[in-house]
C-alpha positions in Angstrom: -10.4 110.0 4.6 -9.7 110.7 1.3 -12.0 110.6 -1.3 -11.6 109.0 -4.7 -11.6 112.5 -6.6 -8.8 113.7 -4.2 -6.3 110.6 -5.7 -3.4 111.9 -8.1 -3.8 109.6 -10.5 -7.9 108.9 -11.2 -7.8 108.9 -14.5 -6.6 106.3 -16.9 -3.1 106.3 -18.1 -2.6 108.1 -22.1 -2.0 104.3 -23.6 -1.0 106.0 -27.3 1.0 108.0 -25.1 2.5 105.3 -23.7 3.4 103.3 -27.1 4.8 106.4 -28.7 7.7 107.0 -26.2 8.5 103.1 -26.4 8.7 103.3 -29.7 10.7 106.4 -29.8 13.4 105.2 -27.1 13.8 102.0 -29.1 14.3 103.8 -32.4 17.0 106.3 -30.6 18.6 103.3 -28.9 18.9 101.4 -32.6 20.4 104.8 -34.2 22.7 105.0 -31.2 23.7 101.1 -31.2 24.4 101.4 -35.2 26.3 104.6 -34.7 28.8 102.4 -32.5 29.0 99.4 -34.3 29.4 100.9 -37.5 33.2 102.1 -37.1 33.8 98.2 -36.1 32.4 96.9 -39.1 33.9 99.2 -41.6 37.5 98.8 -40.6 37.1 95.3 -41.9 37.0 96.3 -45.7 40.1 96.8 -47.5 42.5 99.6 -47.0 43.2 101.8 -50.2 46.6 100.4 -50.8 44.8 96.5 -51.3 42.0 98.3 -53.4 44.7 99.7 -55.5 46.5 96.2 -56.0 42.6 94.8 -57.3 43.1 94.9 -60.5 46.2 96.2 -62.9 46.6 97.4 -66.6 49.3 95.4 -68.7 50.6 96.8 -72.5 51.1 93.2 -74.5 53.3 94.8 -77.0 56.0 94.5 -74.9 56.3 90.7 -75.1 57.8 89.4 -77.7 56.3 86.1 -79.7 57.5 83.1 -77.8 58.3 84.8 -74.8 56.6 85.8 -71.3 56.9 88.2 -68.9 55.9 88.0 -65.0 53.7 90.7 -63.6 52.7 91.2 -60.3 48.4 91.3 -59.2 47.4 91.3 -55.7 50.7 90.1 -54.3 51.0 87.5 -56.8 53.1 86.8 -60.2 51.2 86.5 -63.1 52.5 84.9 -66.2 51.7 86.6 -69.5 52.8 84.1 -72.5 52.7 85.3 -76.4 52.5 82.4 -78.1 53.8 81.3 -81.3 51.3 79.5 -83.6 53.1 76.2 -82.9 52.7 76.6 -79.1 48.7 76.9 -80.1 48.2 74.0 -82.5 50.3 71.9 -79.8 47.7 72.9 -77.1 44.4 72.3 -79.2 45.9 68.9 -80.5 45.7 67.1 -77.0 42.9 65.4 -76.3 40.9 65.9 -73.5 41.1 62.4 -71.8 45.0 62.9 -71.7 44.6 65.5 -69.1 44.2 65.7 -65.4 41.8 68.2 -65.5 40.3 68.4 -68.9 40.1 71.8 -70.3 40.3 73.4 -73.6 42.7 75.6 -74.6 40.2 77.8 -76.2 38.9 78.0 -72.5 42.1 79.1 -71.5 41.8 82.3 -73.6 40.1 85.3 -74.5 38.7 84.8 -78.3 40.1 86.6 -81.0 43.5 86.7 -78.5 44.9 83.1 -79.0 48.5 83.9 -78.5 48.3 85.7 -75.0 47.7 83.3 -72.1 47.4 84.9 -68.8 47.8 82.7 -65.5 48.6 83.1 -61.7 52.1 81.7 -61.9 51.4 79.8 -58.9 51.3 75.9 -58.9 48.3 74.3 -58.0 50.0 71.9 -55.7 51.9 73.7 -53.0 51.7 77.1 -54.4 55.4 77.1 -55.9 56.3 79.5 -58.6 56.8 77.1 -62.3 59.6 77.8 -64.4 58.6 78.6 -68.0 60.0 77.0 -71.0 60.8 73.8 -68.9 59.5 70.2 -68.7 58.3 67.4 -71.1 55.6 69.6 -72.8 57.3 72.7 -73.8 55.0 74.6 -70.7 56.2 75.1 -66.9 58.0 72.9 -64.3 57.0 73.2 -60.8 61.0 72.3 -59.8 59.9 71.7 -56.2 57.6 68.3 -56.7 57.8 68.1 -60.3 54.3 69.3 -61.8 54.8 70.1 -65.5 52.3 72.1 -67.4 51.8 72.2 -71.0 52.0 75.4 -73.3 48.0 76.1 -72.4 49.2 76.3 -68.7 47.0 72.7 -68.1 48.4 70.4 -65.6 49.9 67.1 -67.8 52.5 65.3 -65.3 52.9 65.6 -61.4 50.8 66.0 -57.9 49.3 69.5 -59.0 45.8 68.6 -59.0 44.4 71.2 -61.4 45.2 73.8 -64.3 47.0 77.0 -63.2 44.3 79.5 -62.7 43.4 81.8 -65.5 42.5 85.0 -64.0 39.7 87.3 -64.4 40.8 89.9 -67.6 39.4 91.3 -70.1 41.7 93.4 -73.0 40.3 97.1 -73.1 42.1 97.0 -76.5 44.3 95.0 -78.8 47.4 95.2 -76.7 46.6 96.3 -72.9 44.9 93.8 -70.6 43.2 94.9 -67.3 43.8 91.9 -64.7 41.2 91.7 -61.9 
């Protein structure tokens, strides 16, 4: 018979041992799990060519006073208006409870740059493209369903349920804009 000192295995199993290689296949198996997933994750950001469109540079002095000009930022037209001082004063006259969706025209522009408004030239209704210089209040006419916007870009007549959108910009000096 065979004694207990003859066994393979008498003496107690290394338990730090133990823990260590646990630990150390679980850390190779997260590495290895992340190195898979990672490729799957990161083809879901942007490609270069949408990073590009993010944000664009615009030179003001182009636009003449009382006109506007339609750029093009992340796949949409942008209006950029220069307005006269008449198209200001009209804006700032309304008062607030005349308006859909109250806003100030000074909230509409960057201060110390009154005459250039800046908008997505998108209605707020059905996403139709306004005509300038058009309607009752000397602003834009969504032709399709009627909308009219006033010279502040502020919805004033029509189903469009809010403003055009200003969009983020900031002037890096008195006549270029960077949009986005």
């Amino acid at each position: 018979m065979a004694t207990e000192s003859n066994l393979a295995h008498t003496e107690q199993p290394n338990a730090g041992r133990r823990d260590f290689l646990y630990v150390a296949t679980a850390a190779v198996g997260a590495v290895g799990v992340g190195a898979a997933v990672w490729p799957l994750i990161n083809q879901l950001n942007p490609d270069a060519s949408v990073l590009a469109m993010a944000s664009t540079e615009f030179d003001l002095s182009s636009v003449a006073e009382g006109s506007s000009v339609t750029i093009k930022w992340r796949g949409s037209p942008v209006f950029v208006r220069h307005r006269t001082q008449a198209e200001i004063d009209e804006a700032r006259a309304v008062p607030l409870n005349e308006l859909k969706d109250p806003a100030t025209d000074e909230s509409r522009v960057k201060e110390g740059h009154a005459q250039y408004l800046v908008m997505v030239a998108l209605c707020t209704h059905l996403g139709c493209v306004p005509v300038g210089d058009a309607g009752e209040f000397g602003g834009w006419l969504c032709p399709c369903h009627g909308s009219q916007f006033d010279t502040a870009g502020r919805i004033r007549k029509g189903p469009a349920p809010t403003n055009l959108v200003v969009p983020p910009y900031q002037f890096l000096s008195d006549t270029v804009i960077q949009i986005g």
